[in-house]
C-alpha positions in Angstrom: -60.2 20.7 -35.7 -59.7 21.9 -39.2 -56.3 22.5 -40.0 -55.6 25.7 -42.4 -52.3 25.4 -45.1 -50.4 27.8 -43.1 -50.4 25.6 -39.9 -50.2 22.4 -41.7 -46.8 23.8 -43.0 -45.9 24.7 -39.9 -46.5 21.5 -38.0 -44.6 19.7 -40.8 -41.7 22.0 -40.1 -41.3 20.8 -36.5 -41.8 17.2 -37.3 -38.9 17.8 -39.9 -36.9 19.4 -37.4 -37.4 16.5 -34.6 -36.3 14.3 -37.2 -33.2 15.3 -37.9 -32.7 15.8 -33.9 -33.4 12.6 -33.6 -31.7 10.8 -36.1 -27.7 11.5 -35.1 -28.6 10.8 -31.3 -29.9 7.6 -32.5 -26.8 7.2 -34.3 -24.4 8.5 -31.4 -24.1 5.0 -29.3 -22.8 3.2 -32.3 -20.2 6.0 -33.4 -18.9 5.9 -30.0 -18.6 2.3 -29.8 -16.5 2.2 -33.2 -14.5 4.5 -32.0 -13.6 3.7 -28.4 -12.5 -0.2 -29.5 -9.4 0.4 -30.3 -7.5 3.2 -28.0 -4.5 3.0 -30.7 -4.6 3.3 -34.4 -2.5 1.1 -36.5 -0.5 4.6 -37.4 -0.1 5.4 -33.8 1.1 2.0 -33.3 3.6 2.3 -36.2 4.9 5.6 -34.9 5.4 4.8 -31.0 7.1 1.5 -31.9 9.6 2.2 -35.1 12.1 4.1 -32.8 12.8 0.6 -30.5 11.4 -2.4 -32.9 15.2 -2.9 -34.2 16.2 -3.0 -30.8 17.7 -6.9 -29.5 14.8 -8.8 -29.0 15.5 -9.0 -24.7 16.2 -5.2 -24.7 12.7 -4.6 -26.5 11.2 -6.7 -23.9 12.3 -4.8 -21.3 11.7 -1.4 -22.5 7.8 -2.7 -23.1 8.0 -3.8 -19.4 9.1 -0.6 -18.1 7.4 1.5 -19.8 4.5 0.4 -17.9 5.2 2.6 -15.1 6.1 6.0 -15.9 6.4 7.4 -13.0 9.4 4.8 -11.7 11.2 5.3 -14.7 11.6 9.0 -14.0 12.5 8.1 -10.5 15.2 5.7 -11.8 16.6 8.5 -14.2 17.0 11.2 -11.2 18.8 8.5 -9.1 21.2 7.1 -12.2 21.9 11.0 -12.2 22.7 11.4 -8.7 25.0 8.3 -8.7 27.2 8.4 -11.9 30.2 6.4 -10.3 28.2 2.9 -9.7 29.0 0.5 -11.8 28.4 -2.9 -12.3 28.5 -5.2 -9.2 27.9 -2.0 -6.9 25.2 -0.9 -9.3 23.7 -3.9 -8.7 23.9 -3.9 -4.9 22.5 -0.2 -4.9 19.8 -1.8 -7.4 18.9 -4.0 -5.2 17.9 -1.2 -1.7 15.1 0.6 -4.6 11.8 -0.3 -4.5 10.6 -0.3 -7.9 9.6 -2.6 -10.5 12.2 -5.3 -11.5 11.6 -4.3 -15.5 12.5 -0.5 -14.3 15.9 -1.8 -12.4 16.9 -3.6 -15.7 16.7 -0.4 -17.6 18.9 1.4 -15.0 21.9 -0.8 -16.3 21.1 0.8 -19.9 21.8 4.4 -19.4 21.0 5.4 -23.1 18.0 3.7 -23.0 16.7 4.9 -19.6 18.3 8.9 -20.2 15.6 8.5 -23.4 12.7 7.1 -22.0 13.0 9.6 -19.0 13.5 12.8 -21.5 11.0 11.4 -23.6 8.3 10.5 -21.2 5.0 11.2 -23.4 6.2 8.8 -25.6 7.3 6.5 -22.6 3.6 6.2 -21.5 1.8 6.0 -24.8 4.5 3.4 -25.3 3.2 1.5 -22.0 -0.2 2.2 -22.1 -0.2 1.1 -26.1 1.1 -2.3 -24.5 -0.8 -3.1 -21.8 -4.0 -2.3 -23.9 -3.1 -3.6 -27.8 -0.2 -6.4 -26.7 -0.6 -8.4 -29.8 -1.4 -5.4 -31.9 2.0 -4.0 -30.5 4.0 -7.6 -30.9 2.4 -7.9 -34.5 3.3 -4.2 -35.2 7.0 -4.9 -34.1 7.4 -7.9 -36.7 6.0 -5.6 -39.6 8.3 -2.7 -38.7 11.4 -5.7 -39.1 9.8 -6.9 -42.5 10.2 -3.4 -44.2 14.0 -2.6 -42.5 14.5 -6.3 -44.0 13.3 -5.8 -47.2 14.6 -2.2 -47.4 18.4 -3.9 -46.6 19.1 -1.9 -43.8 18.8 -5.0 -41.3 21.1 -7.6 -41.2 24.2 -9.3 -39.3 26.9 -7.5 -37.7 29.3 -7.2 -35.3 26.3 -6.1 -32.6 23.6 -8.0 -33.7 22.9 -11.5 -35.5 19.3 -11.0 -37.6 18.0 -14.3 -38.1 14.1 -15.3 -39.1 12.5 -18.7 -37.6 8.6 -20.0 -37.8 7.1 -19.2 -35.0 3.1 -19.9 -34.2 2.6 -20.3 -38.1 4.6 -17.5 -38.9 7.8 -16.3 -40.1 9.3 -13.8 -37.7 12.5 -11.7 -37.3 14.3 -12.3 -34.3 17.0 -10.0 -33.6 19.7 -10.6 -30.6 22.9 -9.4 -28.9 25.8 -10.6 -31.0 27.5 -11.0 -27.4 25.2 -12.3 -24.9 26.4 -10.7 -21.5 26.5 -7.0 -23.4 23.9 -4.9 -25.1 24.4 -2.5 -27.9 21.8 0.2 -28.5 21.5 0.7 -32.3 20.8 4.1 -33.3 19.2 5.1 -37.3 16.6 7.6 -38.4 13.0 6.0 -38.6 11.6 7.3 -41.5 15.0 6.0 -43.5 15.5 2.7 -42.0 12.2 0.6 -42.9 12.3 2.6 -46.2 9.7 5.9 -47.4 7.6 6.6 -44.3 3.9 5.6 -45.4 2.3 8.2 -43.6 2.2 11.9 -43.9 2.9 13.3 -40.9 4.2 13.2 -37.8 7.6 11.4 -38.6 8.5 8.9 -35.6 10.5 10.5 -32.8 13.8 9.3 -31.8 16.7 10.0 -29.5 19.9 10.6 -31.9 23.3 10.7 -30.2 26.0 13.9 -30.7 27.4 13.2 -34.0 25.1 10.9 -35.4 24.7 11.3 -39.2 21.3 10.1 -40.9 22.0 7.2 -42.7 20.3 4.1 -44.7 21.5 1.7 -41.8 22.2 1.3 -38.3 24.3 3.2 -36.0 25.1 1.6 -32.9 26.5 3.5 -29.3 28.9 1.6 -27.5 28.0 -1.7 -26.1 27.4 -2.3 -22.6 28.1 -4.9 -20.3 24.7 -5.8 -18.6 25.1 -9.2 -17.7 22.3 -10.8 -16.0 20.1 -7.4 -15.6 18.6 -7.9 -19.0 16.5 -11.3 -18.6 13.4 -10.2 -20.7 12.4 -11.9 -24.1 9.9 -11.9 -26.8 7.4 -15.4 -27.5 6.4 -14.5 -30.9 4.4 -17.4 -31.8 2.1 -16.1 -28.8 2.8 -12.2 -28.9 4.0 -12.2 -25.5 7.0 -11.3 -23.4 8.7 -13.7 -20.9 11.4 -14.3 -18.7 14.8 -15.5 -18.5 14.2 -17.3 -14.7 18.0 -17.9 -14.5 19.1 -14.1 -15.2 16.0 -12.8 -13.7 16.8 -14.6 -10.0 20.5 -13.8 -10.5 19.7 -10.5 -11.0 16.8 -9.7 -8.7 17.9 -12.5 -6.1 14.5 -13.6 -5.9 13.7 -17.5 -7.0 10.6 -17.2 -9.1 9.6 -20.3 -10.5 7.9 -18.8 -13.9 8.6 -17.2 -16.6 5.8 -15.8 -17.4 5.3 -11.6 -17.2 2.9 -9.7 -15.5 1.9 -6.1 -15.3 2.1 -5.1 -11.7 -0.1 -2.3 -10.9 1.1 -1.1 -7.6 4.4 0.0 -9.5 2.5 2.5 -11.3 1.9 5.1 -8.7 -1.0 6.9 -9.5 -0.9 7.4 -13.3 -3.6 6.8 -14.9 -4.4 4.2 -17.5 -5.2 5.4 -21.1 -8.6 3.0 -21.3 -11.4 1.9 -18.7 -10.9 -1.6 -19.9 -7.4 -1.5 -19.1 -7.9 0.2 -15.9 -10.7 -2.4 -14.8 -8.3 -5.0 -15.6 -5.7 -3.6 -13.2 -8.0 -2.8 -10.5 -8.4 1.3 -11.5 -12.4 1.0 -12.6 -13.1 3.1 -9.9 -11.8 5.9 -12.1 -15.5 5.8 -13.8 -17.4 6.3 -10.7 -15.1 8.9 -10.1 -15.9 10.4 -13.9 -19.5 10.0 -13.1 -19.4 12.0 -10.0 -17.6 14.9 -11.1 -20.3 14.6 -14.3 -23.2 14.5 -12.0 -21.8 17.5 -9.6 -21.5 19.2 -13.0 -25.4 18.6 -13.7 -26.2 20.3 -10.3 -24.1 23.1 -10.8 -25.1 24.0 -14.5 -28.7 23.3 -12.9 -28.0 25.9 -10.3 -26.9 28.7 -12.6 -29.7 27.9 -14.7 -31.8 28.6 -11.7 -29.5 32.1 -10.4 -30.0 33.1 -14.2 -33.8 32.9 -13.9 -34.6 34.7 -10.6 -34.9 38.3 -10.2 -33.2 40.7 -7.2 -35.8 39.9 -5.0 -36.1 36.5 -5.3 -32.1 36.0 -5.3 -32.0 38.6 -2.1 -34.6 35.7 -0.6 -32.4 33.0 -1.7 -28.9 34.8 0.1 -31.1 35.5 3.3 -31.9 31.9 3.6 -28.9 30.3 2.7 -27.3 33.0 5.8 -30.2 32.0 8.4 -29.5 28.2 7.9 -25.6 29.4 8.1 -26.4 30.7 11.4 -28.6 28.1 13.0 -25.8 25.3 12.0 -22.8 27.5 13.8 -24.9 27.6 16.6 -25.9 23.9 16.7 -22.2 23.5 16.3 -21.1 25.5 18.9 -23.7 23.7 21.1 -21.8 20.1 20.3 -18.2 21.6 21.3 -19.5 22.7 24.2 -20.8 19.7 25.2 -18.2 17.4 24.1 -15.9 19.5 25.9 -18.3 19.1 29.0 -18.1 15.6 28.2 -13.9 14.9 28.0 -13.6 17.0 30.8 -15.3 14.7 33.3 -13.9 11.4 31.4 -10.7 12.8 32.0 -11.3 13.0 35.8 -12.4 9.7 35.7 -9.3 8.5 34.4 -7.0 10.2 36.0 -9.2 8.7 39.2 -8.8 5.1 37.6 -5.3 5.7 37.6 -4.5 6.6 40.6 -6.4 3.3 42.1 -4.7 1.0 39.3 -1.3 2.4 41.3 -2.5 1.4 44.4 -3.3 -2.3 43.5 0.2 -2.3 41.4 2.5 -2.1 43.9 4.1 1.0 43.4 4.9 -0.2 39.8 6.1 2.4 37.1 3.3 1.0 35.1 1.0 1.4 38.4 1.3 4.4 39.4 0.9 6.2 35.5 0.0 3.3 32.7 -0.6 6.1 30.4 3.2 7.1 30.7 4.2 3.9 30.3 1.7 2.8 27.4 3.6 5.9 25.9 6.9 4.5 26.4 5.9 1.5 25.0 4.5 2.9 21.8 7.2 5.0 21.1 10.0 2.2 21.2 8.1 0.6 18.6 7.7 3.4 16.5 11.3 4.5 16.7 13.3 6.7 18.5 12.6 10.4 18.9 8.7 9.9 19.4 7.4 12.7 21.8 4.2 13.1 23.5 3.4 16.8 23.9 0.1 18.1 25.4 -1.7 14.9 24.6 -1.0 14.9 20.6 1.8 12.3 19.5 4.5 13.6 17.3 6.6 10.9 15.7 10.1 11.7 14.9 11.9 8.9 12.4 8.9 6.3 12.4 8.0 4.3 9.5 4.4 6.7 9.8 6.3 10.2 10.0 3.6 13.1 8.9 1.1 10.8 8.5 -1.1 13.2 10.5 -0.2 16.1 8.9 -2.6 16.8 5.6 -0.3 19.8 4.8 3.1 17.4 4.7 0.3 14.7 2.5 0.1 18.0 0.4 3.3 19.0 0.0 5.1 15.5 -0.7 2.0 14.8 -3.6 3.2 18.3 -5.0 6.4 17.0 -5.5 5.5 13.9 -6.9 3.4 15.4 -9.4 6.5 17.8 -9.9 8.5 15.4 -9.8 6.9 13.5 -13.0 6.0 16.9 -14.6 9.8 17.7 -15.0 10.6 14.5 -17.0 8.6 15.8 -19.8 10.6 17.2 -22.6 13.2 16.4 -25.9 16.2 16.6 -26.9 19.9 15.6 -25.5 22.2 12.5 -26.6 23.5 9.4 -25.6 26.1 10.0 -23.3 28.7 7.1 -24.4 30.8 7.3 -27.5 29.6 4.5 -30.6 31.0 3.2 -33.6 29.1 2.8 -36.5 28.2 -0.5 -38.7 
């Protein structure tokens, strides 16, 4: 067929246009790659970590440990508040009754440090989840931050601290520690003075300043506090990685692990989500993409659907509504068939058992357990499960067990609610260190 100018044009116009479709789909799978491989920029990084890279080098340690589970960290901060008066060795014994991490316990025995990760609990999880997906970006990160406070002079030896650098792994690190080695001294200083003119425009790192604390070109450091053997976290910079101090970490814990090497534990973090799906596959959380993909595909079916609705007239939609109620009808019917015959059904089993019974008496000689098992099996079950277990008409209620409400999807409800309140209302700024300091 013979084409004239007019469609020519017009058939170049389409093949233009699918062109320029085409092309950025093409294109799409790489851009996302590029920028899903690293979940933190180097920026990020330098802003999450200035506010704690001056800390000692076993109090950084476990601060990067804790802040691996969020949600424990707000549970230790509402149970420091709620028991003010324990101090050391009874801290420790109260310690010892929680169940959460060890890393999160060590923190406890820090009050400035945990009262600021709990307040600040954004930066708490981007800190964690920055760690757990970037560890040698975040080690290598710390070392730079220590470089520009060096070379800015606002990082040296004092009464607190003793700064000293060492070769480590081909490298020349700054190693910070506790100038007294059974007490920890948080050192306090405005981020974008310390390491020198903050390199990047905006946002300036946050940090949690005490009452009374002036900006200044050095450190500023809250009183110290006696922690003992609670703080058993280091740093291996030659390898980027955080150990442990066995000795002060089976003192502590009074436990008797044999390494000293640190692992992320991922039953410790409750239900919060992972910031990556490699991270998350790594701790045993891929299901959260299957999860993804269902709610995506449930989407499809729906936006299908409306498509659908959108296209029908009243007629056809008044069909569709008849239908859907006639289908409605036949299924409560079918299922008012089933109860009536499962009813049917229990009703003559529980004849027959009660018949059973009644001969399993007769051959026990008159035994409690004879003449009613069914009492007794209830007995029996309820002084395992604890006391105040009742049987009443044929459901079991357990009063005290270790499975209280486990039956109960309103009580599963409610106690979720208040977890997800619970972790909601650690979100926030502001406040201060609640111990006096002295400066440099």
């Amino acid at each position: 067929m013979e084409l004239t100018i007019g469609s020519a044009r017009r058939l170049g116009i389409i093949m233009l246009a699918a062109v320029v479709v085409l092309i950025p789909s093409m294109r799409q799978p790489v851009a996302e790659e590029a920028a899903t491989s690293k979940t933190f920029s180097q920026q990020e990084l330098d802003e999450v970590l200035a506010p704690i890279a001056l800390y000692p080098d076993a109090l950084l340690a476990q601060v990067l440990m804790a802040s691996t589970y969020p949600m424990e960290v707000v549970e230790a901060a509402r149970w420091a508040k709620a028991n003010p008066n324990l101090k050391d060795k009874a801290l420790e014994d109260a310690l010892q009754e929680q169940s959460w991490d060890p890393a999160v316990k060590a923190i406890v025995a820090v009050p400035q440090v945990l009262t600021m990760m709990d307040e600040k609990l954004d930066w708490t999880q981007k800190l964690g989840d920055a760690f757990l997906s970037q560890q040698e970006e975040v080690m290598q990160t710390v070392q730079n931050l220590r470089g520009k406070a060096k070379d800015a002079g606002n990082l040296e030896t004092t009464s607190q601290q003793v700064v000293k650098t060492e070769e480590q792994g081909g490298q020349t690190v700054v190693i910070i520690e506790s100038a007294e080695p059974e007490k920890v001294y948080v050192p306090v200083y405005n981020p974008t003075v310390i390491y020198g003119s903050w390199w990047y425009p905006a946002p300036p790192p946050y940090y949690y300043y005490p009452p009374g604390y002036v900006a200044g070109p050095g450190l500023w450091f809250a009183a110290g506090v006696i922690v003992g053997g609670a703080i058993w976290g280091g740093c291996n910079w030659g390898r980027n990685e955080i150990n442990i101090n066995v000795n002060k970490y089976n003192s502590f814990n009074r436990t008797n692990i044999k390494t000293g090497d640190w692992n992320h534990n991922p039953s410790h973090r409750k239900g919060v989500s992972y910031r990556d799906q490699t991270t998350a596959q790594k701790y045993g959380r891929g299901s959260d993409r299957a999860a993804a993909q269902s709610r995506e595909q449930f989407r499809g079916r729906a936006d299908k659907g409306r498509a659908e609705l959108g296209s029908m007239d009243r007629g056809q939609l008044d069909k569709k509504v008849q239908a859907a109620d006639r289908a409605s009808h036949d299924l409560g019917s079918k299922t008012g068939d089933l109860s009536k015959g499962a009813g049917r059904d229990m009703g003559t089993a529980t004849r027959d058992l009660g018949a059973s019974n009644r001969d399993l008496g007769s051959l026990g000689g008159g035994s409690a357990a004879g003449r009613d098992p069914g009492k007794a099996g209830s007995r029996d079950l309820g002084s395992h499960a604890g006391s105040g277990a009742a049987t009443r008409s044929g459901s079991s209620v357990s009063r005290g067990g270790g499975f209280s409400g486990v039956g109960s999807g309103a009580s599963t409800r409610a106690a979720s609610s208040r977890g997800t309140a619970s972790f909601g209302s650690g979100r926030g700024a502001g406040g201060g260190m609640r111990s006096g300091g002295r400066g440099r």
